[in-house]
N, C-alpha and C positions, 0 to 999 in steps of 0.2 A: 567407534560406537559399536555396539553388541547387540546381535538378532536372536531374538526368542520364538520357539514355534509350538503352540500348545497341541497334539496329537496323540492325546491320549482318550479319547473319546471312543466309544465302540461302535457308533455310524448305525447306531439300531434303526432307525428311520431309513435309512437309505438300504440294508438287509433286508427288511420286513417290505420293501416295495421292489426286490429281486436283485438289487447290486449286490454281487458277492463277494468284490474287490474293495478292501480297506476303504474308508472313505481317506486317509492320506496317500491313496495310488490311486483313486480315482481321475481320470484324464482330461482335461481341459484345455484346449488348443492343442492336442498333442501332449503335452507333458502331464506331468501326476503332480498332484495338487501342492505335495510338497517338495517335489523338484523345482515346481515353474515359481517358491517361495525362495527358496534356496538360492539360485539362480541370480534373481533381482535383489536380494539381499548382497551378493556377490557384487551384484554392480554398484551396490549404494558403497561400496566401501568396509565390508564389515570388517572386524576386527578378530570376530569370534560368531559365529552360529551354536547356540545350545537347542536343542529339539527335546520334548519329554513324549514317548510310544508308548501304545500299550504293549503291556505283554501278552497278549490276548493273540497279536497279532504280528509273528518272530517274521514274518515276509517285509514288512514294513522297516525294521530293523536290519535285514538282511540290506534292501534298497539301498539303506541309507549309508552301511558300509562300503556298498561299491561306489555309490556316488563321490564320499569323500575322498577316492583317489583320483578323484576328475577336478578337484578343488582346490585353489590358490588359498583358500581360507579355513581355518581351522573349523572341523565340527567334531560338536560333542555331542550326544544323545544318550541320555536317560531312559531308561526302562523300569516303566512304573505304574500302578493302576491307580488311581485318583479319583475323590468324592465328587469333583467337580472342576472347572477353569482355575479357579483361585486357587485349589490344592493344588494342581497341578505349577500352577506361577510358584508357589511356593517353592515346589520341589527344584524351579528351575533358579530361585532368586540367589542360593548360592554364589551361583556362578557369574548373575545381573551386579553386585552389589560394589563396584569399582569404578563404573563407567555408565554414560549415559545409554540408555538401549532403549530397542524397538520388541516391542512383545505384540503377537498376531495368533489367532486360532490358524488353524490349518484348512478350514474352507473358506475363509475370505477371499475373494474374488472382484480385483481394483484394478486401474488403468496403471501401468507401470511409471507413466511419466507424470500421473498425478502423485505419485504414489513417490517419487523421487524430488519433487516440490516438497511437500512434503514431511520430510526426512531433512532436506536443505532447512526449512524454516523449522524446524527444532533445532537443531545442531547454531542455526544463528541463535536464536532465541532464546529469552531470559526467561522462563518458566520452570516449574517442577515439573510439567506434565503436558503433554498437547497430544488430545485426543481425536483421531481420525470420526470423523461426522459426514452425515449424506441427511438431504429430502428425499430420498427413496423408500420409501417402506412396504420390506417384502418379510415380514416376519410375524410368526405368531405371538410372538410376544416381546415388541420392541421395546428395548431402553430410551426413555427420550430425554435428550438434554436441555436444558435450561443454557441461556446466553445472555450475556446483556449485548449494548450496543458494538462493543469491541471485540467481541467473541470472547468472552474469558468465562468459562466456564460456572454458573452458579449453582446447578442443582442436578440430580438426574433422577427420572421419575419414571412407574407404570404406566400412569397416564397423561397425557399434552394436557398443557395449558398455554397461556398467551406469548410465553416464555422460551417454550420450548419448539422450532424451528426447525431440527434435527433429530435424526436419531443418529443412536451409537454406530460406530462402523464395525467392531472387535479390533481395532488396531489401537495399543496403544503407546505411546513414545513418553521414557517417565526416566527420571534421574534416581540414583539410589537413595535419598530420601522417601521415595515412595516406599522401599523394603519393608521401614521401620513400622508403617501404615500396615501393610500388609502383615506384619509379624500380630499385632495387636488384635487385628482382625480373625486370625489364624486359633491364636491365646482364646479368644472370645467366642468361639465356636461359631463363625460365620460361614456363610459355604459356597455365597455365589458372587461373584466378578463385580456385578452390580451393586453388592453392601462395598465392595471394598472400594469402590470410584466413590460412592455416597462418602466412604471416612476418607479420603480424599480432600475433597470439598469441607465437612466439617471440622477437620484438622487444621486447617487453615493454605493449603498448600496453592501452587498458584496454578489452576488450569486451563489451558487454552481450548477452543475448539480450531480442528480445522476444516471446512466442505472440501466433501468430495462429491463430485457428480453422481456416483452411483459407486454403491459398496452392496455385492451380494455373498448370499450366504449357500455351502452347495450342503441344503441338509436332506433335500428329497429328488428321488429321479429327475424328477421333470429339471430341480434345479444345474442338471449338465447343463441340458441342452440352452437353458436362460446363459448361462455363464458362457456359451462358446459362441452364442448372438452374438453377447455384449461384448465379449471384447474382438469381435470381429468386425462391429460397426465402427465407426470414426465418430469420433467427439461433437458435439453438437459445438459449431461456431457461436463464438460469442457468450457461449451457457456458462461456462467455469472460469473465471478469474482466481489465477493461482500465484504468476510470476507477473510483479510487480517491477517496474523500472524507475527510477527516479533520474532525472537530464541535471545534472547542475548547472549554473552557468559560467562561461568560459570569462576569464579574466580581463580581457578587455572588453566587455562587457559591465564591470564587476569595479569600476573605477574606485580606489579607497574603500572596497566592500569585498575584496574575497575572502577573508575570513568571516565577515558576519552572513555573508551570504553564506558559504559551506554553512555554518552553524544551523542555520533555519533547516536546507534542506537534509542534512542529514538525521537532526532531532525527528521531522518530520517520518525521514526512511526506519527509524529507530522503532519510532510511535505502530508505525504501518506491520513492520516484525512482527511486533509484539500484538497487533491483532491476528496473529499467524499468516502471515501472506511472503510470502519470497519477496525478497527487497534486494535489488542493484542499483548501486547511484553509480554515474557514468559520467565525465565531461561531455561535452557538445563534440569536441573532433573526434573524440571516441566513438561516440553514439552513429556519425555520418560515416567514417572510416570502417569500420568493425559492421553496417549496417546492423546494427543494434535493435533490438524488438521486443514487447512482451504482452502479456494480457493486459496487463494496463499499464498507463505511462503518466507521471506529475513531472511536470518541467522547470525548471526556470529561465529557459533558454531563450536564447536571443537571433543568434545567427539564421541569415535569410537560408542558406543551406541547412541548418537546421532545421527548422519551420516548413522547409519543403520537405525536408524527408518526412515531418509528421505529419503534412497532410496528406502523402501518398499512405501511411499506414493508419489516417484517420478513414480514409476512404473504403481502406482493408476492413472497417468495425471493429477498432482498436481505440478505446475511449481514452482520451487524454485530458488531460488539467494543471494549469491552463490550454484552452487550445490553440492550435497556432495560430486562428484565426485571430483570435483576443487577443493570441499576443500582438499582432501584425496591427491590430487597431490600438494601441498603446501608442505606435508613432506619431510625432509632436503632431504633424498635419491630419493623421486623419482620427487621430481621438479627440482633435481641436474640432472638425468638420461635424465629428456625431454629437459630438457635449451640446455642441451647439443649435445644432439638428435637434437634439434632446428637450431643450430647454433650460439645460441645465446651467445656474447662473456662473457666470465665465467673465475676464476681463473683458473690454473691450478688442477685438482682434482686427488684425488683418494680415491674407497670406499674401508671400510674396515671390516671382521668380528673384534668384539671387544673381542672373543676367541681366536684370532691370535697375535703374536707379529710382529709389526710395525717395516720395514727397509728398507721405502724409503728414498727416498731423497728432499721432497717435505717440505723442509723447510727455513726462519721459515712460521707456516702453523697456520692453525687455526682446531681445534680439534670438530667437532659438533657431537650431536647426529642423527642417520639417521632414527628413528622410529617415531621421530614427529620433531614440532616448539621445540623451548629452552621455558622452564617455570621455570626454574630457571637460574642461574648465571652459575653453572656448566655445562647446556648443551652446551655452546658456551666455548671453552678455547684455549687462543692463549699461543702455545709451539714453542721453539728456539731448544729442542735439542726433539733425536729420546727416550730418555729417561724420557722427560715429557710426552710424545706424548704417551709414553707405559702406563705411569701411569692413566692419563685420560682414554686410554680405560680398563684401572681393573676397574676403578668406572663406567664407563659406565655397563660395565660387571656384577659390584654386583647388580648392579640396575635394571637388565634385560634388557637391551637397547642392540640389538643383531648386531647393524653396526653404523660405524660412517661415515662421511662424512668429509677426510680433504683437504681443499684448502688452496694453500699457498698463505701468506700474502701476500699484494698488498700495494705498497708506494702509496703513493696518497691523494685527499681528497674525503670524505665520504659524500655524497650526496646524502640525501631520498629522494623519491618519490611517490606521490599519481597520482591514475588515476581512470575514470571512463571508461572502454571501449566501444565505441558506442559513445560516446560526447565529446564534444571540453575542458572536465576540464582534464587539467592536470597541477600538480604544482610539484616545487622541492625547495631545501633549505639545506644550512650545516647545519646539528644539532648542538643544545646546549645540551652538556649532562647533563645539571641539567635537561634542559625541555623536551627533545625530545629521553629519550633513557633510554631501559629497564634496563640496568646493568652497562652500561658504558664502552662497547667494543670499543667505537668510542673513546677511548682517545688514543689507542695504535697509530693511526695515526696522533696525536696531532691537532694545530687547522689548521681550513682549509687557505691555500695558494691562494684558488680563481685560482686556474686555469684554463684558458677558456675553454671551450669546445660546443658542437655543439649541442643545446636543443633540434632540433628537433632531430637528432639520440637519442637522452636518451625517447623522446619519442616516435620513431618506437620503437626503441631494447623494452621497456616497454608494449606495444600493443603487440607487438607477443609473448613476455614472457607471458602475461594474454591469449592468444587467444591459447597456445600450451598449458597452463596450465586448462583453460576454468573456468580464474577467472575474468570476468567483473567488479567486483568492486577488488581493489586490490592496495597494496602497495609494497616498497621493499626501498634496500639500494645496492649505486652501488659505485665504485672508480673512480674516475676521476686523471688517472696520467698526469707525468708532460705535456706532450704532447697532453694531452685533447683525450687522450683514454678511452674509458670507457667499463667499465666490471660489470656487474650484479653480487654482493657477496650473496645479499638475494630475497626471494620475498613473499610475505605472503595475501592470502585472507583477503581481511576485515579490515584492521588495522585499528586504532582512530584515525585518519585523524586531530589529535591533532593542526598540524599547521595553517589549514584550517579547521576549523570542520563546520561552519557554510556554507561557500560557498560549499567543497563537500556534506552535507546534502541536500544540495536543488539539484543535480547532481544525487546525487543517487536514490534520492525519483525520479525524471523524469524520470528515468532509469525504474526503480521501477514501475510506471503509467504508462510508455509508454507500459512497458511487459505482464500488463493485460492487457490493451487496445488492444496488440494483442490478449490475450486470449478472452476475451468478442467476438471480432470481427470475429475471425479464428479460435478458437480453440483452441489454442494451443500458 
């Protein structure tokens, strides 16, 4: 990837209030504004550095000669005087038109490590274009952008409106597609930076925003000393959500499901990309081995060792979804304990230790394990007499599984459910047990009879099961008897959304973006 630095400007403002030193030598933390660009370009990887100077100003030029024998990376610089940013991009697009690049004015002034996020989410990223953005506004005359809810860039305007959330940062990261934009714009006698993002946009090109916490500009004295504050302060906790983690879950966890399950969450990390956000998906021993971490984290993880280390970095203000906590309330006994607590209508139950012998009368029942989900065939087993019912819990028992959970059968038809809590996705469907089922419990109630029943009750009873469980993203399995009664038998954080995986992927990523978006915004 290839860095552009526009420095061709004559720094009149910063002259006329007594700097007599170039505005691209001007000093910030120590270095000159085009060194300390140079520099961090260097560390992103560049490929190639083109810089366009004035000639007004041969010391600048002199600079940048010696600096290139300090350089692992190629620099080129042009020497030229220019009507404006855009002439100047032009002069530099030559050199742009091969590869994806990053183009910056030369007083931009950004956190480097945001700034290296970034860079990462273009380079993943399926866009023409991803434009560095901040809520900061220290300028006399901001660009403001337009975004919808994913950040994909829709407009950019002199004045806010409802739409517009951000302003321009001058950074911008564009593929050589953009050129051709820029050539037309050029042909057409345009002349400022701001027409050519505008044909951008109406060209039909795909652009991103991405926030940065604070992006300044050094155009007047006063703005050194703002610029050596700020990047001498530390980041405000919690304010910027940049790196994104995604946990998969680990395969024996994952019974008959690791490829649908990968599939869900990685559509989802895809989805999150492309509202510009750094995306890692990780396994579960990765994520505890590597102590793995980021601004935000979506999981589907299961392991107790997992779930501990995310409640130590939920406790850090590190928002996570699901939380561990929800995930931890998904096990058979204590999502059995709240549904029930809830209200929420449920088979008949009773828990049991599996050191006891079993002599109720709660039959025929279904036999679960109470320490976690089923991850094999055996945690789930449907018994007709009190003498099967004893025998599954010895094997629970040899196994260390210290309770079970039984509820009695339910005539009826079996009818999953996915849901996003907070949005309008919600779907349901009879399974096919070839397609849609881990072991094949769903044939004890043979195939479904379609009896009506009332969708919106299956999706309240579903939202307050998720909300008393505090699993936002979330699946389950429920009976619909003859009567269009319906009773909740399962419910599980996260499932593979196997029936729908594509439509809830894009549900849960907005989930997913909308939740940093609160964190960026509020904190939290």
């Amino acid at each position: 990837m290839k860095f552009a630095i526009i420095a061709a400007g004559e720094g009149s403002r910063l002259m006329q209030e007594g700097v007599g030193t170039p505005k691209p030598l001007v000093r910030v933390q120590g270095l000159p504004l085009i060194e300390r660009l140079v520099r961090i370009f260097t560390h992103q990887g560049a490929s190639e550095i083109v810089v366009i100077v004035n000639e007004l100003y041969p010391q600048t030029r002199r600079f940048l000669d010696a600096l290139r024998t300090e350089l692992s990376v190629p620099l080129r610089v042009v020497v030229k005087n220019t009507l404006s940013s855009m002439h100047s991009f032009w002069e530099l697009s030559p050199f742009l038109s091969d590869e994806k690049f990053c183009l910056t004015t030369v007083d931009t002034v950004f956190r480097e490590e945001e700034f290296a996020r970034y860079i990462q989410a273009f380079q993943s990223g399926n866009v023409d274009g991803m434009m560095a953005v901040t809520d900061y506004v220290d300028d006399e005359k901001p660009l403001y952008v337009a975004t919808d809810d994913t950040l994909a860039i829709t407009g950019f305007h002199d004045t806010p409106d409802e739409a517009c959330r951000f302003v321009s940062g001058g950074m911008y990261c564009l593929t050589p597609k953009s050129i051709r934009v820029l050539q037309c714009c050029v042909e057409q006698g345009m002349a400022r930076m701001r027409n050519f993002q505008r044909r951008l946009v109406s060209d039909g090109l795909r652009l991103q925003a991405y926030p940065f916490s604070k992006i300044l500009d050094v155009d007047h004295a006063s703005d050194i000393a703002k610029a050596d504050e700020f990047l001498s302060s530390q980041p405000v906790m919690g304010k910027v959500v940049n790196s994104v983690l995604g946990v998969a879950r680990d395969g024996e966890y994952s019974p008959n499901r690791e490829k649908k399950d990968a599939a869900i969450i990685n559509l989802v990390a895809d989805r999150v990309r492309k509202a510009g956000f750094d995306v890692t998906v990780c396994g579960e021993r990765e994520f505890t081995s590597q102590s793995l971490s980021a601004d935000f984290i979506f999981n589907m993880a299961r392991d107790k060792r997992t779930l501990q280390r995310m409640r130590e970095l939920e406790q850090a203000g590190i928002q996570i979804v699901n939380s561990p906590e929800g995930i931890a309330n998904c096990a058979r006994e204590v999502m059995t304990r709240k549904l029930l607590a809830a209200g929420v209508s449920h088979p008949e139950t009773v828990i049991v230790s599996t050191h006891e012998c079993y002599e109720g009368d709660v039959l025929p029942c279904w036999v679960k394990r109470g320490d976690s989900h089923a991850m094999v065939a055996g945690d789930v087993v449907y018994a007709e007499t009190v003498e099967h019912v004893n025998r599954v819990l010895s094997d629970f028992c040899s196994r260390g599984i210290p309770t079970a959970v039984i509820n009695r059968h339910l005539k009826g038809d079996v009818v999953k459910f996915y849901g996003v809590r907070g949005t309008d996705f919600f779907c349901w469907f009879y399974p096919d047990v070839a397609r849609h089922s881990k072991f094949g419990h769903e044939m004890a109630n043979g195939k479904a009879k379609e009896y009506g029943f009332s969708q919106k009750e299956l999706k309240e009873m579903a939202t307050l099961a998720a909300t008393v469980l505090d699993v936002p993203i979330y699946g389950g399995d429920c009976i619909v008897a003859a009567d269009g009664t319906i009773s909740i038998i399962d419910f599980n954080d996260w499932p593979s959304f196997a029936y729908c995986c594509e439509e809830a992927a894009r549900h849960i990523a907005d989930y997913i973006v909308n939740g940093i978006k609160r964190a960026n915004e509020y904190g939290y």
